[in-house]
N, CA, C and O atoms as a GROMACS GRO file, in nm:
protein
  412
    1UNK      N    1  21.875  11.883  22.894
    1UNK     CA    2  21.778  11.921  22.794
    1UNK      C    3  21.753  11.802  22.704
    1UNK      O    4  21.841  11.727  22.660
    2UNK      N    5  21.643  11.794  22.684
    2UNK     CA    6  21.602  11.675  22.540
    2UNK      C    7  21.643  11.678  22.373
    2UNK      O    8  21.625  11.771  22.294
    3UNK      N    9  21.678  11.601  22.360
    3UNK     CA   10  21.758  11.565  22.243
    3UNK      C   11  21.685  11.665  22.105
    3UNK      O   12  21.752  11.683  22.003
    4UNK      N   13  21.557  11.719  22.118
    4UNK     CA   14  21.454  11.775  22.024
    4UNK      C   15  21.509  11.964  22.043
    4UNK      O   16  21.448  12.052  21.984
    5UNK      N   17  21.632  11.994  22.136
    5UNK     CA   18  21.684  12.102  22.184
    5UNK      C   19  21.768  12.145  22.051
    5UNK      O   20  21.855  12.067  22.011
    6UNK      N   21  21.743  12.266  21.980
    6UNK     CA   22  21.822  12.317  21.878
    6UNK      C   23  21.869  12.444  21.915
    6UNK      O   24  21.798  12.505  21.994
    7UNK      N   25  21.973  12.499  21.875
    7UNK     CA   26  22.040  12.626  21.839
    7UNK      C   27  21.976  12.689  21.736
    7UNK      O   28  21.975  12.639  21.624
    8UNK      N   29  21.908  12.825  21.766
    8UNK     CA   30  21.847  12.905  21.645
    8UNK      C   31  21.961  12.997  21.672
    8UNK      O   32  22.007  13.017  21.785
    9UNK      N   33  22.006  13.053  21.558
    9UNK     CA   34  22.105  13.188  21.486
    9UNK      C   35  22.052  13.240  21.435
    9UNK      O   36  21.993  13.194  21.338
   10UNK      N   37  22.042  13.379  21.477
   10UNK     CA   38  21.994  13.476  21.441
   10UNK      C   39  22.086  13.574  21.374
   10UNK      O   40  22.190  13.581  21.438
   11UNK      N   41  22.086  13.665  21.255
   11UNK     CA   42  22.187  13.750  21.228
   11UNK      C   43  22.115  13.880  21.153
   11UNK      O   44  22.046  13.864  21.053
   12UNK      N   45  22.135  13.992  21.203
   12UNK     CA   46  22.044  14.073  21.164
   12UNK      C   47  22.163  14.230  21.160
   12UNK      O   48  22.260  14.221  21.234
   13UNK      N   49  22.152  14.329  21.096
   13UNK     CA   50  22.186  14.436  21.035
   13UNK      C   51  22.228  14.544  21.213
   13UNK      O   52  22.145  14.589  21.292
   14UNK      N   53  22.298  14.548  21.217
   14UNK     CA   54  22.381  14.601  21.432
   14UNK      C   55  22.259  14.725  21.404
   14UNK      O   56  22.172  14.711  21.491
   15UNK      N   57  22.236  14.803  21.341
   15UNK     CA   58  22.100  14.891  21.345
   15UNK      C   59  22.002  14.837  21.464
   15UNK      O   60  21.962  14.872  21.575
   16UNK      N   61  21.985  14.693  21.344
   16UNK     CA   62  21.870  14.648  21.460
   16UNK      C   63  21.862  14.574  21.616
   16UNK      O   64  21.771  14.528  21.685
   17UNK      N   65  22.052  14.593  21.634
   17UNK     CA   66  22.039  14.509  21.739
   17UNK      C   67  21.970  14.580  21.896
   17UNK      O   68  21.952  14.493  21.981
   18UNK      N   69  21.940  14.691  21.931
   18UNK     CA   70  21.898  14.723  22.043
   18UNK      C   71  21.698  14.646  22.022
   18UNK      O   72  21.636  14.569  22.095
   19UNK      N   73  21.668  14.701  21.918
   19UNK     CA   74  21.535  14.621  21.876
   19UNK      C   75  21.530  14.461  21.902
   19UNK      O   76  21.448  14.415  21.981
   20UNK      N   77  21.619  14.382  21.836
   20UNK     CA   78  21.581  14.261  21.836
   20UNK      C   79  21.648  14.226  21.965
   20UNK      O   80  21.639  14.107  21.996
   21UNK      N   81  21.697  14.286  22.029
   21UNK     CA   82  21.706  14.192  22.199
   21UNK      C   83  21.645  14.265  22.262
   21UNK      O   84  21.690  14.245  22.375
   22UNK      N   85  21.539  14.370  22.275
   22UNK     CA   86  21.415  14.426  22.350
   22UNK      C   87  21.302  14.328  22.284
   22UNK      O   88  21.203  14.303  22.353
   23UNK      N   89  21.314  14.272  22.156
   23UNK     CA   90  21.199  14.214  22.117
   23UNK      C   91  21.210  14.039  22.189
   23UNK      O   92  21.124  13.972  22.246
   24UNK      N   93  21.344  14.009  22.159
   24UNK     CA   94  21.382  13.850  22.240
   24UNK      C   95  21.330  13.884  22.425
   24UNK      O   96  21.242  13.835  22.496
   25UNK      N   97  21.412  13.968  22.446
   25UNK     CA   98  21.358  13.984  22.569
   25UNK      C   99  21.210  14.004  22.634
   25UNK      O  100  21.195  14.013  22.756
   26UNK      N  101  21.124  14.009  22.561
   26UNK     CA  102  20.958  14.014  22.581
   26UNK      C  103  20.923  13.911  22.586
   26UNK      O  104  20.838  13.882  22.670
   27UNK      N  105  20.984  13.796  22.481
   27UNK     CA  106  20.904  13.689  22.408
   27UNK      C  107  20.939  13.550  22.577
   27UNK      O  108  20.953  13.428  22.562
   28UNK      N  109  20.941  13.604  22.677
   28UNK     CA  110  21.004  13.510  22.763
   28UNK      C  111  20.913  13.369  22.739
   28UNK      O  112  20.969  13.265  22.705
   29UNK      N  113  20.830  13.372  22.751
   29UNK     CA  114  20.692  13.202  22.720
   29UNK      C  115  20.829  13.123  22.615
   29UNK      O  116  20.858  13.007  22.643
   30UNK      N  117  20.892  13.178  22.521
   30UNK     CA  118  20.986  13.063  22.447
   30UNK      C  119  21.096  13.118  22.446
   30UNK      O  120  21.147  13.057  22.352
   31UNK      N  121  21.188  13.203  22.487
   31UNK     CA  122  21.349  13.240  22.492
   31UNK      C  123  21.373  13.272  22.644
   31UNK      O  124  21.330  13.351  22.728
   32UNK      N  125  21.445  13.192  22.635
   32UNK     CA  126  21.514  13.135  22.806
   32UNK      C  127  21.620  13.229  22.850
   32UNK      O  128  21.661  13.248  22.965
   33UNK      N  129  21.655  13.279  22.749
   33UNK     CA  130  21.761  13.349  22.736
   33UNK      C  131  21.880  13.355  22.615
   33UNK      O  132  21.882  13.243  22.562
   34UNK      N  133  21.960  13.430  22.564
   34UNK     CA  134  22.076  13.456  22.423
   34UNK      C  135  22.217  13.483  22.436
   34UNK      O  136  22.254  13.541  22.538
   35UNK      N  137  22.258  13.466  22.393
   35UNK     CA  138  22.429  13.494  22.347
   35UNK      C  139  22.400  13.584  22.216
   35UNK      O  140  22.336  13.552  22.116
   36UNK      N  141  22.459  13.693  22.239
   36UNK     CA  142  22.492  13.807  22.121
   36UNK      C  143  22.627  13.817  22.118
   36UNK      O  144  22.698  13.813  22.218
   37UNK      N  145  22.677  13.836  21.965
   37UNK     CA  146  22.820  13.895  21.965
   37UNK      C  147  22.809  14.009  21.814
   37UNK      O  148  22.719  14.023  21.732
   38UNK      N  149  22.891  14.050  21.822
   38UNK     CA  150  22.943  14.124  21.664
   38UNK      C  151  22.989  14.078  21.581
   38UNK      O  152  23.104  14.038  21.595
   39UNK      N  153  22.918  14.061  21.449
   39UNK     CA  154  22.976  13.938  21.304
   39UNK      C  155  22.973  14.064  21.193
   39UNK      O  156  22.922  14.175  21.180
   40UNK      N  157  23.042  13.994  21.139
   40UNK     CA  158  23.126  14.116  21.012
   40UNK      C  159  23.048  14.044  20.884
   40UNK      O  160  23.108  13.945  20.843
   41UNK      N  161  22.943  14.070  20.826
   41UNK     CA  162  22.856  14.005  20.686
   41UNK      C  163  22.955  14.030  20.583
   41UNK      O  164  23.014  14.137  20.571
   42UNK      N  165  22.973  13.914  20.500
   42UNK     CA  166  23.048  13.891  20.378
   42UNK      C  167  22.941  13.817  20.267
   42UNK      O  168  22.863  13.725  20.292
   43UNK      N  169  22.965  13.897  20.117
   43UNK     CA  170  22.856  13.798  20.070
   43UNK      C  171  22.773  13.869  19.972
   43UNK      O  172  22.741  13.982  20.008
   44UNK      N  173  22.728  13.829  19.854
   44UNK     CA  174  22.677  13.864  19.767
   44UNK      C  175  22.534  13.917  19.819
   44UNK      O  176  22.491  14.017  19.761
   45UNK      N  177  22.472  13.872  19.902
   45UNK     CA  178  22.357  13.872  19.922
   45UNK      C  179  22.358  14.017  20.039
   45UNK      O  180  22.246  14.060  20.066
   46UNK      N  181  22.444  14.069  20.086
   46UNK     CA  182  22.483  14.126  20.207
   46UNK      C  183  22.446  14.265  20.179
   46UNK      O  184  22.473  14.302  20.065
   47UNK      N  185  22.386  14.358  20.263
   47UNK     CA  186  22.384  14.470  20.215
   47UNK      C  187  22.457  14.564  20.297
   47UNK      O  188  22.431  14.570  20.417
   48UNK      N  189  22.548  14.640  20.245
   48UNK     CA  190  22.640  14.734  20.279
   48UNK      C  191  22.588  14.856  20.277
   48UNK      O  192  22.609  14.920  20.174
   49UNK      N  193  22.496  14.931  20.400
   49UNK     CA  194  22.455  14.988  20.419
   49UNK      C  195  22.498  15.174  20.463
   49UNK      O  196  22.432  15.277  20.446
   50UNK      N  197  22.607  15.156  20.512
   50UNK     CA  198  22.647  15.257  20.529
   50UNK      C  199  22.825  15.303  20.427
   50UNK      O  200  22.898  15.209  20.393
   51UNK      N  201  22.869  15.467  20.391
   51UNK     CA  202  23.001  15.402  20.356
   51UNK      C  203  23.095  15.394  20.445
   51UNK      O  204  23.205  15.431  20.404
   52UNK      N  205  23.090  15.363  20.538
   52UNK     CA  206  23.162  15.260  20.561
   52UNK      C  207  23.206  15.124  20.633
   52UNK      O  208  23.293  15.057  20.688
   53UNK      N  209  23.044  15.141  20.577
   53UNK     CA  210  23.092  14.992  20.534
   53UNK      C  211  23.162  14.941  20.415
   53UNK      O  212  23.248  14.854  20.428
   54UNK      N  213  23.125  15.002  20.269
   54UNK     CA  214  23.131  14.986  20.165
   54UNK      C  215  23.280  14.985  20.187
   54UNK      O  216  23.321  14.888  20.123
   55UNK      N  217  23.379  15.046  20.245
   55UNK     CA  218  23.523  15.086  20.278
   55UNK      C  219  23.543  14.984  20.298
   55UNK      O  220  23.602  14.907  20.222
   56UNK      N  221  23.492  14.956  20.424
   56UNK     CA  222  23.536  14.796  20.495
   56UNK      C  223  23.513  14.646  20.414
   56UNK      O  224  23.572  14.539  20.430
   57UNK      N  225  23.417  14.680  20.334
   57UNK     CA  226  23.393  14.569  20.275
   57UNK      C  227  23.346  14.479  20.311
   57UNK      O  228  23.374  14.374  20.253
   58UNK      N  229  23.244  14.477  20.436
   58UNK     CA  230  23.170  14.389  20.515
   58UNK      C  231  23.052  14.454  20.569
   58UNK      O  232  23.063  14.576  20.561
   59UNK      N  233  22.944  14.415  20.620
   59UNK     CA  234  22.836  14.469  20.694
   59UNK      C  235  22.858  14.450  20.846
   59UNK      O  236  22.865  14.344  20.908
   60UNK      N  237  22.865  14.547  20.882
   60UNK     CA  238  22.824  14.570  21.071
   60UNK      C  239  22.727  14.485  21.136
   60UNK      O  240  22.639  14.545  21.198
   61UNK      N  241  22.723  14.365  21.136
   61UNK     CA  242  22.624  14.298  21.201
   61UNK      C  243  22.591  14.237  21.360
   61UNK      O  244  22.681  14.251  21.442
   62UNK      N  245  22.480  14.178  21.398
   62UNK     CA  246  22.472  14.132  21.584
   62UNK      C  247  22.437  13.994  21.508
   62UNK      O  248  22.366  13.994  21.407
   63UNK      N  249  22.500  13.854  21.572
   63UNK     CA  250  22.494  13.734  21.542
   63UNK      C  251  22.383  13.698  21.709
   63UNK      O  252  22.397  13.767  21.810
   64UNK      N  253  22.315  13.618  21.704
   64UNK     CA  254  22.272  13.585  21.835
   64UNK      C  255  22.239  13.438  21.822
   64UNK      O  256  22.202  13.383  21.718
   65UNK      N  257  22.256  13.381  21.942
   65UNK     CA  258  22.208  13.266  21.955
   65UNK      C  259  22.138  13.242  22.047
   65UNK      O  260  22.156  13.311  22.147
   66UNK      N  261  22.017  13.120  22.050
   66UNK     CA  262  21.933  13.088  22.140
   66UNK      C  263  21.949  12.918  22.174
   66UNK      O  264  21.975  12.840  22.082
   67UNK      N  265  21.932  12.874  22.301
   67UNK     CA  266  21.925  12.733  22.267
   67UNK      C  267  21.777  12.714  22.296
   67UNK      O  268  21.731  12.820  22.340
   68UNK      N  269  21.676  12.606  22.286
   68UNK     CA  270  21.547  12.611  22.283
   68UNK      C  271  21.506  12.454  22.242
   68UNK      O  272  21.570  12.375  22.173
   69UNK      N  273  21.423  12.441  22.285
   69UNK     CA  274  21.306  12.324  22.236
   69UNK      C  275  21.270  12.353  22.058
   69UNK      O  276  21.235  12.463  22.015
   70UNK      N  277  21.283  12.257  21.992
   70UNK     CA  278  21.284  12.315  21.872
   70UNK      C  279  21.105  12.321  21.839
   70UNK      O  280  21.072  12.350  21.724
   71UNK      N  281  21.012  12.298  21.927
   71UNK     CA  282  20.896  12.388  21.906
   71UNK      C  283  20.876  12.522  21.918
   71UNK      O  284  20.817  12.605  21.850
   72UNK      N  285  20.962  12.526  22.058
   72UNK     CA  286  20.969  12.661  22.068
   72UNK      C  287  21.058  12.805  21.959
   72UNK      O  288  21.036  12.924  21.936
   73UNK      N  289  21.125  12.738  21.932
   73UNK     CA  290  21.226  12.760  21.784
   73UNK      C  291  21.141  12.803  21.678
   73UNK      O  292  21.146  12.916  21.630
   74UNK      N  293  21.045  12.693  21.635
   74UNK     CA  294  20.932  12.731  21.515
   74UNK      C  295  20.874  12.806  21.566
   74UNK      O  296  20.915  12.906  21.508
   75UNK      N  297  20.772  12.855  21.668
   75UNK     CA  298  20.698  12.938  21.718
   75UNK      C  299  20.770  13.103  21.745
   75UNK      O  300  20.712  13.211  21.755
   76UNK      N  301  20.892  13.074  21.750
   76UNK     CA  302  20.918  13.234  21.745
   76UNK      C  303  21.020  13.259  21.604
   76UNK      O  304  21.080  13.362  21.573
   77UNK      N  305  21.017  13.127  21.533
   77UNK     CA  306  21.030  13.195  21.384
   77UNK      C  307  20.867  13.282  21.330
   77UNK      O  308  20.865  13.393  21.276
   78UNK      N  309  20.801  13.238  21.347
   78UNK     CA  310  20.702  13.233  21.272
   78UNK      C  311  20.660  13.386  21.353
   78UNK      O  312  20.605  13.472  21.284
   79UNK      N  313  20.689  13.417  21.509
   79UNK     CA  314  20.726  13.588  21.525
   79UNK      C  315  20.740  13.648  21.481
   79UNK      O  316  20.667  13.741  21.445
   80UNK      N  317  20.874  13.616  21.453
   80UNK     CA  318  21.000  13.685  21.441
   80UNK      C  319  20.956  13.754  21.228
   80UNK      O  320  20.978  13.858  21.166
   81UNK      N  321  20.895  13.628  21.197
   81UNK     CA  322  20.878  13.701  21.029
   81UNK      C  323  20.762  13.786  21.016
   81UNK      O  324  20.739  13.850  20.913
   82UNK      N  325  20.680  13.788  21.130
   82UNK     CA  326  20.601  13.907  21.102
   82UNK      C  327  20.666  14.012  21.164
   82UNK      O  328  20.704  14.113  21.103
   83UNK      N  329  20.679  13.991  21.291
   83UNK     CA  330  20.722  14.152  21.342
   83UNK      C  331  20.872  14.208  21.280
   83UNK      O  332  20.911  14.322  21.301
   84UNK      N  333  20.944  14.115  21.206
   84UNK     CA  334  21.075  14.165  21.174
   84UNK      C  335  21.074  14.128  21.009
   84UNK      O  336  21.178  14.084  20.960
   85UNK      N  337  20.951  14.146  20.922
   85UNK     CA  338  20.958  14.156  20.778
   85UNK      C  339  21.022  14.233  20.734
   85UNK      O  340  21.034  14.330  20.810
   86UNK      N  341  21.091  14.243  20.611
   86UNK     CA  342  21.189  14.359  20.527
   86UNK      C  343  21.321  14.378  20.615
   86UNK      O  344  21.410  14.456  20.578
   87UNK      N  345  21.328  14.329  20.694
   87UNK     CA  346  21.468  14.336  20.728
   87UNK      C  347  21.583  14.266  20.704
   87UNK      O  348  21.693  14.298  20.749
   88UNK      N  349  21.554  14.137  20.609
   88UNK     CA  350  21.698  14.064  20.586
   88UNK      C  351  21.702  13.971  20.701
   88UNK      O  352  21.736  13.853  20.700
   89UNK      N  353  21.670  14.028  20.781
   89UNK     CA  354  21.734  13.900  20.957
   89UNK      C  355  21.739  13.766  20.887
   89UNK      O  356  21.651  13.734  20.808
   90UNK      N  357  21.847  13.685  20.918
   90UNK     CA  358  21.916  13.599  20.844
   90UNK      C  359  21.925  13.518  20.981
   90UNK      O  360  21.968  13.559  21.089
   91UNK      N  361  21.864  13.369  20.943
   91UNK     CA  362  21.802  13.266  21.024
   91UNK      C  363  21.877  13.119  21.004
   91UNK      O  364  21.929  13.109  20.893
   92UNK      N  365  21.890  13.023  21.073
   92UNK     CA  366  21.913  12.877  21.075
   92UNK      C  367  21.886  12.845  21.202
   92UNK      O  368  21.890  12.912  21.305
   93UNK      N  369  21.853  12.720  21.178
   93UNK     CA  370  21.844  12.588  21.302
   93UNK      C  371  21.916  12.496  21.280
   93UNK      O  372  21.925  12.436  21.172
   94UNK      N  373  21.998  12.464  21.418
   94UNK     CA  374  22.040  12.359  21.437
   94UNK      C  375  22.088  12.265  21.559
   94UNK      O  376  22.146  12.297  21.663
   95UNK      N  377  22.045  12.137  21.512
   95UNK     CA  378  22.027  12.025  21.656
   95UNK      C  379  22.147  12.056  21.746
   95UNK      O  380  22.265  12.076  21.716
   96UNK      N  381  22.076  12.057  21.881
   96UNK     CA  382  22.180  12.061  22.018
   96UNK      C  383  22.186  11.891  22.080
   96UNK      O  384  22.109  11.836  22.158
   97UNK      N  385  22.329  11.829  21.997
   97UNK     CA  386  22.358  11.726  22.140
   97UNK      C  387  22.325  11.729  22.256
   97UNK      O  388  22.231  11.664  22.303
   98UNK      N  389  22.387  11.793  22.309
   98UNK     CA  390  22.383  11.871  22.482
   98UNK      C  391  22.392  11.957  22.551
   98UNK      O  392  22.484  12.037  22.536
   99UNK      N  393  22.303  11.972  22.650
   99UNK     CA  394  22.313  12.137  22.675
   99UNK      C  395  22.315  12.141  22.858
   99UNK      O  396  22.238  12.087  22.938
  100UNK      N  397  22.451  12.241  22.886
  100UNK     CA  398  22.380  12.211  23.051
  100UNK      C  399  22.485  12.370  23.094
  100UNK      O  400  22.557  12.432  23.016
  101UNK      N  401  22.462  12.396  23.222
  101UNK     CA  402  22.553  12.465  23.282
  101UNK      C  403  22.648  12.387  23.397
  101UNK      O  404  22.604  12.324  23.494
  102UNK      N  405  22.805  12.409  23.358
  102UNK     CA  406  22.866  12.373  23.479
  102UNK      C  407  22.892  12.476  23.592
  102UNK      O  408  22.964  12.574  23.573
  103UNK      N  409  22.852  12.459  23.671
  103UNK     CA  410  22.833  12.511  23.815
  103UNK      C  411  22.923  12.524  23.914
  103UNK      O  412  22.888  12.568  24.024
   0.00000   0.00000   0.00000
């Protein structure tokens, strides 16, 4: 992959995770494919939505990652904030050294 290849992170509220990987999964023209796991939100900014969460003291969240052309990166941010407004989904980019599969 070319050096212009970034990691977008995605982190969004586990509610929405059957949504936002039916929605990644459409967008095939720029997501090649993701890594999802389960991340525990800590944080002033965090919203503790259910109780219990409030118990737990963390938010239930789906972390995902994409690797991508970082055009393609901007083009499905700029998606991703219309069709997924008011939701918090919690975003960064960042540069990929190298990227390959060993076989």
């Amino acid at each position: 992959m070319t050096s212009e290849a970034v990691c977008l992170t995605l982190i969004a509220a586990r509610q929405l995770r059957d949504e936002l990987f039916d929605y990644l999964s459409e967008q095939a023209d720029l997501v090649p494919g993701f890594t999802a796991s389960d991340a525990a939100g800590h944080g002033a900014n965090v919203r503790l939505q259910s109780p219990e969460e409030r118990v737990k003291g963390h938010a239930d969240q789906v972390l995902v990652r994409i690797v991508l052309p970082n055009a393609a990166a901007e083009r499905l941010l700029e998606r991703l904030k219309v069709s997924f407004a008011g939701t918090n989904l919690v975003y960064w980019v960042m540069p990929v050294a190298d990227f390959g599969i060993i076989e």
